[in-house]
LUMLUMFI-623222 format. One record per residue: residue number from 1; residue in three letters; x, y, z of N, C-alpha, C in turn. Coordinates in steps of 0.1 Angstrom, whole numbers, plus 5000, padded with zeros to 4 digits. Layout:
% LUMLUMFI-623222
atom i->NUM aa->ALA n.px->X n.py->Y n.pz->Z ca.px->X ca.py->Y ca.pz->Z c.px->X c.py->Y c.pz->Z;
...
This chain:
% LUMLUMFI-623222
atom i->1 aa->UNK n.px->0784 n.py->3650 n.pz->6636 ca.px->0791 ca.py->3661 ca.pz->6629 c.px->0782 c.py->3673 c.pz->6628;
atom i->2 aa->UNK n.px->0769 n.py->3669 n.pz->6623 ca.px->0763 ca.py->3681 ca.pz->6623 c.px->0759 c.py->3687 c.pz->6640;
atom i->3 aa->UNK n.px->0758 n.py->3684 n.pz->6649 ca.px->0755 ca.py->3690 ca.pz->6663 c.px->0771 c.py->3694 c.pz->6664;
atom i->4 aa->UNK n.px->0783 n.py->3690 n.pz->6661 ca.px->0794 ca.py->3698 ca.pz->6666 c.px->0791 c.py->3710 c.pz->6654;
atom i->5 aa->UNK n.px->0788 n.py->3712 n.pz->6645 ca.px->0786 ca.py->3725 ca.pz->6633 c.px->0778 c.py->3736 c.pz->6640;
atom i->6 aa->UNK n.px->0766 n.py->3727 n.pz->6646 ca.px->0758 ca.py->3739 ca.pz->6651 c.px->0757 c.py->3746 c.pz->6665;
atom i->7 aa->UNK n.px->0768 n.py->3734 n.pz->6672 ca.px->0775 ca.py->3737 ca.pz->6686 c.px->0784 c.py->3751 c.pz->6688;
atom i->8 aa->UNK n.px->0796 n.py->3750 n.pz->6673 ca.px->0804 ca.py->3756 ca.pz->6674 c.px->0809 c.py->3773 c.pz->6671;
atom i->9 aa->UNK n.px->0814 n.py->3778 n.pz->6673 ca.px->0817 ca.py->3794 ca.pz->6670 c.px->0825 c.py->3796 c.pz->6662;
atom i->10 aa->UNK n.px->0819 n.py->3804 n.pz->6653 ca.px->0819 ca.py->3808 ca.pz->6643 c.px->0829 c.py->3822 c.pz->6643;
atom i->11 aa->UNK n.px->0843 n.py->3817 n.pz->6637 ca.px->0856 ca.py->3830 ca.pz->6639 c.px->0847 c.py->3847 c.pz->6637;
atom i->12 aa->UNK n.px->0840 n.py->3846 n.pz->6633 ca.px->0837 ca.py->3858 ca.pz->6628 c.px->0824 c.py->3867 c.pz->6642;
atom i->13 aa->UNK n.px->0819 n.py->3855 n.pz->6651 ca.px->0810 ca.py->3855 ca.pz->6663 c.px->0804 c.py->3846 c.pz->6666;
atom i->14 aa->UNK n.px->0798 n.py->3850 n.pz->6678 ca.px->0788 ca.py->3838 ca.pz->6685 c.px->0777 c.py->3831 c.pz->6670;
atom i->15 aa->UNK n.px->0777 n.py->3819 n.pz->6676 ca.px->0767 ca.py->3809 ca.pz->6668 c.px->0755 c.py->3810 c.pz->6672;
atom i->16 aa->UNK n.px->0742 n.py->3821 n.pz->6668 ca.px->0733 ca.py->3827 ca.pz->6666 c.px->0725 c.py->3816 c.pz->6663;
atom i->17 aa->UNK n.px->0725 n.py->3806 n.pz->6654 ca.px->0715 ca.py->3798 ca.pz->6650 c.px->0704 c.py->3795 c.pz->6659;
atom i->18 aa->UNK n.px->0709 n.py->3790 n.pz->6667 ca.px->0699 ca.py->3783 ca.pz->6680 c.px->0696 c.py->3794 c.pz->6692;
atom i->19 aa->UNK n.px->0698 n.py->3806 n.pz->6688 ca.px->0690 ca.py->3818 ca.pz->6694 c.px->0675 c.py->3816 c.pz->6693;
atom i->20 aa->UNK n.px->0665 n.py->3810 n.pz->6688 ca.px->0649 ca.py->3807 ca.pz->6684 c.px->0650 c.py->3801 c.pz->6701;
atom i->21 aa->UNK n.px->0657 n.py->3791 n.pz->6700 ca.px->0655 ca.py->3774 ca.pz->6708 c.px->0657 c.py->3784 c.pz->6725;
atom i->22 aa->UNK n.px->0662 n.py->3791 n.pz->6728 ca.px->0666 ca.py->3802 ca.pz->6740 c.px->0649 c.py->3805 c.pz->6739;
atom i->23 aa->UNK n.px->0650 n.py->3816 n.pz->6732 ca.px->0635 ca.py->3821 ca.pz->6728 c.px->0625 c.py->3812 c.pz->6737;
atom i->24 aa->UNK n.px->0624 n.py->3803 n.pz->6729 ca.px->0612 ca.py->3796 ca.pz->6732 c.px->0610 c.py->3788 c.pz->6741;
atom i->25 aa->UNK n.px->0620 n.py->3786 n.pz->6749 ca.px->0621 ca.py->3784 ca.pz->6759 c.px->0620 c.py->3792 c.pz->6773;
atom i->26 aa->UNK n.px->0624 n.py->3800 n.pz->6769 ca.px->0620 ca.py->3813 ca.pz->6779 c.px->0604 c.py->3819 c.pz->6778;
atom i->27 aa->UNK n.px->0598 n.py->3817 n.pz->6770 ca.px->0583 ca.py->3814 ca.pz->6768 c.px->0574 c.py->3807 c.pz->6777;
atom i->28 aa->UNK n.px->0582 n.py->3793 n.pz->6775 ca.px->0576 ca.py->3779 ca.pz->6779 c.px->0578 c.py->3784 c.pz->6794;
atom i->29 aa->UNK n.px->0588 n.py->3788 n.pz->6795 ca.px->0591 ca.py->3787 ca.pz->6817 c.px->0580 c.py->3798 c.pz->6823;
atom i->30 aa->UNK n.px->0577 n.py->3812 n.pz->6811 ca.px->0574 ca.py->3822 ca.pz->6813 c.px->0557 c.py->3821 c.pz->6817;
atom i->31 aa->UNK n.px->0557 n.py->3814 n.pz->6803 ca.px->0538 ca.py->3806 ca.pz->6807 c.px->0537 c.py->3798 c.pz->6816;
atom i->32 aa->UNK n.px->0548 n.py->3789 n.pz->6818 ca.px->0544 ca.py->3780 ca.pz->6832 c.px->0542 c.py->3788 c.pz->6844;
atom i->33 aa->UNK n.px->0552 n.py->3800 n.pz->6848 ca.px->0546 ca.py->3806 ca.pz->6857 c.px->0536 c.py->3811 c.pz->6858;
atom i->34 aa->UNK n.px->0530 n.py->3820 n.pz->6845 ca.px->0521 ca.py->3824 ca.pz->6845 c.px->0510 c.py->3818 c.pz->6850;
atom i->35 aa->UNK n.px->0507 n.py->3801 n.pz->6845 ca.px->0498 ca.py->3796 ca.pz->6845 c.px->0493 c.py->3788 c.pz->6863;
atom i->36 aa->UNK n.px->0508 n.py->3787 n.pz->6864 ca.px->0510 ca.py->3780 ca.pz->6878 c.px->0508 c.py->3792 c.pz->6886;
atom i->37 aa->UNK n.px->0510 n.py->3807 n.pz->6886 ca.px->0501 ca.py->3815 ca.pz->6894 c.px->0484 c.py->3817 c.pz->6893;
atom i->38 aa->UNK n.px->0484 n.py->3811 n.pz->6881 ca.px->0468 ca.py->3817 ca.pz->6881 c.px->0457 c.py->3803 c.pz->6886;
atom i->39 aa->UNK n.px->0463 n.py->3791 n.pz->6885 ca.px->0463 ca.py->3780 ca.pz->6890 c.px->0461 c.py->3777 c.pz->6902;
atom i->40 aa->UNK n.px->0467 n.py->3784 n.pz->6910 ca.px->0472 ca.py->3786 ca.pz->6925 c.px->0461 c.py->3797 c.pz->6930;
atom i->41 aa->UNK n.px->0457 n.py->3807 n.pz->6925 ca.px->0445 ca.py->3815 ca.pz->6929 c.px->0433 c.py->3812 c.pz->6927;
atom i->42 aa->UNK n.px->0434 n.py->3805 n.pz->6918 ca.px->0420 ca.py->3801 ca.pz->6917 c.px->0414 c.py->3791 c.pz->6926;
atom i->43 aa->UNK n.px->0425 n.py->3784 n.pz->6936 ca.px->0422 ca.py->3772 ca.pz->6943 c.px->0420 c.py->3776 c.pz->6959;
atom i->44 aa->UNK n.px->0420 n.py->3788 n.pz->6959 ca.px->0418 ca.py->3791 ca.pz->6973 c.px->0404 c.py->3795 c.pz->6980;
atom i->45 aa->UNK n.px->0395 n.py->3793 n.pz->6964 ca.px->0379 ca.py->3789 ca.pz->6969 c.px->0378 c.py->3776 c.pz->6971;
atom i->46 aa->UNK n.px->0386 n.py->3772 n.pz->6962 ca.px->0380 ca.py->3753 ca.pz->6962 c.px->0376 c.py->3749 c.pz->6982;
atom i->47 aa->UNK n.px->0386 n.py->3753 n.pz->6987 ca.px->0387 ca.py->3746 ca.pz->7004 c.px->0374 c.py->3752 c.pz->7010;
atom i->48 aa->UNK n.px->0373 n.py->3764 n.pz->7005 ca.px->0360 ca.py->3768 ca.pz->7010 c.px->0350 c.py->3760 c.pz->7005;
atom i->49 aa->UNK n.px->0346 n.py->3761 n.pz->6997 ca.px->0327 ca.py->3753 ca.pz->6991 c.px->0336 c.py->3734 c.pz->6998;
atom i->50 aa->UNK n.px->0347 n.py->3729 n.pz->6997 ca.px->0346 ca.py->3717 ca.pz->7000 c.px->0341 c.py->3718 c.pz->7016;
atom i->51 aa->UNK n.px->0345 n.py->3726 n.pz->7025 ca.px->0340 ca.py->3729 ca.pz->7038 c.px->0327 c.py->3727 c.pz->7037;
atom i->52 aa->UNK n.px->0318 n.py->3737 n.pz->7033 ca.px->0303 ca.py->3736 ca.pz->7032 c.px->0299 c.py->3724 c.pz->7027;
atom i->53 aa->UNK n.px->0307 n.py->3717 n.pz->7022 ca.px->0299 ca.py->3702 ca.pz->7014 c.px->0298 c.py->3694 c.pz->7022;
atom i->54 aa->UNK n.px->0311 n.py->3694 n.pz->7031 ca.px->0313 ca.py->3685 ca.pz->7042 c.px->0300 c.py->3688 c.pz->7053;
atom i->55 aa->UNK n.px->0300 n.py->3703 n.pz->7055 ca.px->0289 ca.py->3702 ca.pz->7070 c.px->0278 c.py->3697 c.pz->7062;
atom i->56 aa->UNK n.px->0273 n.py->3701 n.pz->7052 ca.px->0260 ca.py->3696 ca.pz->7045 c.px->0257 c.py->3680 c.pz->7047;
atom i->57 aa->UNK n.px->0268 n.py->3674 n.pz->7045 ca.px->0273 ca.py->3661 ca.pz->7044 c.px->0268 c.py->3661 c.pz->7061;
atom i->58 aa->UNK n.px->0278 n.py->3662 n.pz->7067 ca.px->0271 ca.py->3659 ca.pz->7079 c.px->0259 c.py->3660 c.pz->7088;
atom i->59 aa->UNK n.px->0252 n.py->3673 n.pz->7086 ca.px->0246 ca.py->3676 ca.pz->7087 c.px->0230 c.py->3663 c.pz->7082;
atom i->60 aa->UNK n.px->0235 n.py->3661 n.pz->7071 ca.px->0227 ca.py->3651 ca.pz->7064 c.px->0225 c.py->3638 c.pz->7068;
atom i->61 aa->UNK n.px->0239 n.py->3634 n.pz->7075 ca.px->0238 ca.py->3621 ca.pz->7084 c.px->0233 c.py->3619 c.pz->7094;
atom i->62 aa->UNK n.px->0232 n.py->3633 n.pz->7104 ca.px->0223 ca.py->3635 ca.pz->7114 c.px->0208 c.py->3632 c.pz->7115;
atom i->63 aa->UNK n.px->0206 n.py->3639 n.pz->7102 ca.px->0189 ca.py->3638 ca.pz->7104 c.px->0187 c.py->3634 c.pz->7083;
atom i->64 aa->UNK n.px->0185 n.py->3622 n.pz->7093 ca.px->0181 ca.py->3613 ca.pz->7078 c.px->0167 c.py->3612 c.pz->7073;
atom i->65 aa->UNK n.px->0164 n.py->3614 n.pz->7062 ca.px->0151 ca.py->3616 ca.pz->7056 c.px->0142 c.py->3606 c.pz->7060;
């Protein structure tokens, strides 16, 4: 009963109530991108220094102490 109350429209206009819950949601998507681009930049040293780890690595197998 009460989700059909807060579902419904109100003769006089739109049912505003749950305007916050839009809000904050549009937030939530807004930071995820944000974060998933900044995420995504930051990872495009990672392949590099793993490269150099690896030749070191190899390099180490070759000539063993």
């Amino acid at each position: 009963m009460l989700a059909l109350r807060l579902l419904s429209e109100v003769s006089e206009g739109p049912n505003t109530d749950l305007e916050w819950l839009l809000y904050a949601g549009m937030a939530l998507f807004f930071l995820m991108v944000v974060v998933g681009w900044w995420v995504s930049s930051r990872r495009q040293d990672q392949p590099k220094d793993q490269h150099e780890a690896k030749k070191s690595a190899k390099k180490d197998a070759k000539n063993p102490a």
